[in-house]
N, C-alpha and C positions, 0 to 999 in steps of 0.2 A: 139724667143719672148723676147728677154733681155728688161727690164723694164717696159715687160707689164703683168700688174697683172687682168685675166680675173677671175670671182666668179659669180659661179650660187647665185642669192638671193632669188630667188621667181621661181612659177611655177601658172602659168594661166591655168583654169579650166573651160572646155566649159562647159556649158549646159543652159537651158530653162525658167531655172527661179535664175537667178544668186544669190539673195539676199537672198531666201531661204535654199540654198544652202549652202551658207555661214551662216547663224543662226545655221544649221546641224554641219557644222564642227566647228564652232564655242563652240555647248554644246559638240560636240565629244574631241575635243581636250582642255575644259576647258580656251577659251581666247577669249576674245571680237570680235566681227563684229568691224575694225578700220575705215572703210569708206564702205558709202552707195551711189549707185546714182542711181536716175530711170530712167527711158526709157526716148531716147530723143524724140521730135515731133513725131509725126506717127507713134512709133513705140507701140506693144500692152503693156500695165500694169505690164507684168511679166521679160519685157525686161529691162536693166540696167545694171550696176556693182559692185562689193563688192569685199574687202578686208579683210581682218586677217594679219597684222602685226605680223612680228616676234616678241619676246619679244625683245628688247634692251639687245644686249651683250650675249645672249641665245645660239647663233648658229645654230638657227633653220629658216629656210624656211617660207618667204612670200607667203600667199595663195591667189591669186586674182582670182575671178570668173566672168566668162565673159559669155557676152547673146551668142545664138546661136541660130536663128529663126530656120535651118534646121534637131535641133537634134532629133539620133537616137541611143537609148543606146549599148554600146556595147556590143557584147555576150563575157564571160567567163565561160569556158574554149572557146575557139575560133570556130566557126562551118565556113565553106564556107557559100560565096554569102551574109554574115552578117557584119554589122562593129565591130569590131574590137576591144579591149580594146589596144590600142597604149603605153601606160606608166600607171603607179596606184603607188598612195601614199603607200610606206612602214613604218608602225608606230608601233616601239618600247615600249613592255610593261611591265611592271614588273611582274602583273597576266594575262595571257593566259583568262579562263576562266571569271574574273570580269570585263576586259577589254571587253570582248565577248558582258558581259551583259551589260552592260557602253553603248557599241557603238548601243544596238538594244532599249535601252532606249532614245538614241537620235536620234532614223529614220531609223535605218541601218538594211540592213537584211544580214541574215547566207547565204551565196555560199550554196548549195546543196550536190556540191562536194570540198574538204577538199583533197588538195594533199602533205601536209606535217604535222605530228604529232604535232608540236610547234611553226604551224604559221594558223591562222584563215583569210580565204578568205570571205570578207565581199562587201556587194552592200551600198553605199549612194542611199537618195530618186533620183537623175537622173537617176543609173544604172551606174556609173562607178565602178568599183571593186578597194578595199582597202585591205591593209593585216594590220595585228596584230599581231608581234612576239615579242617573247620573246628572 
């Protein structure tokens, strides 16, 4: 691959209600909703798109959130015959525990089961699973 430079920038995030979604991660992670759009023709009120911008120069990850008329949350820890959590955002924190409370102040809820001491398996309002480590 001599002079080609590929970089992940972003990562697209199914679910249901995309704009809400992004307000979630938006108070979770402290940075604006950067673009809004609604449903196009025909499609219902909750369908659309939304982004969070990386900060400029930051080195952090575009979050864009995309409709998906068919969703169905994934199970974590994984069960047969269910879908799946496929990939989940890893988010770096300095407090373990105020981070906990942070992210259940902005929608999120506690995993049930907790498989590492100093990392917190966390649900967004769709049911995708997030971690919180330290």
């Amino acid at each position: 691959m001599s002079g080609v430079r590929l970089r992940a920038n972003a990562i697209t995030i199914m679910t249901p209600d995309p704009r809400a979604l992004a307000r979630f991660y938006a108070r979770l992670l402290g940075r604006p909703v950067t673009t809004e759009e609604g449903p196009a023709p025909g499609e219902p009120p909750e369908a659309g798109w939304a982004q969070i911008a990386a900060p400029a120069g930051s080195g952090e990850i575009t979050l864009n959130f995309e409709y998906e008329r068919r969703w169905n949350p994934p199970r974590w820890p994984a069960e047969p015959g269910v879908p799946i959590a496929t990939q989940h955002l890893d988010i770096q924190v300095t407090d373990l525990d105020a981070a906990v409370r942070h992210a259940i102040e902005a929608g999120a809820t506690l995993a049930p089961y907790q498989p590492q001491e100093d990392v917190r398996v966390c649900f967004d309002p769709a049911g995708h699973p997030f971690c919180l480590f330290l």
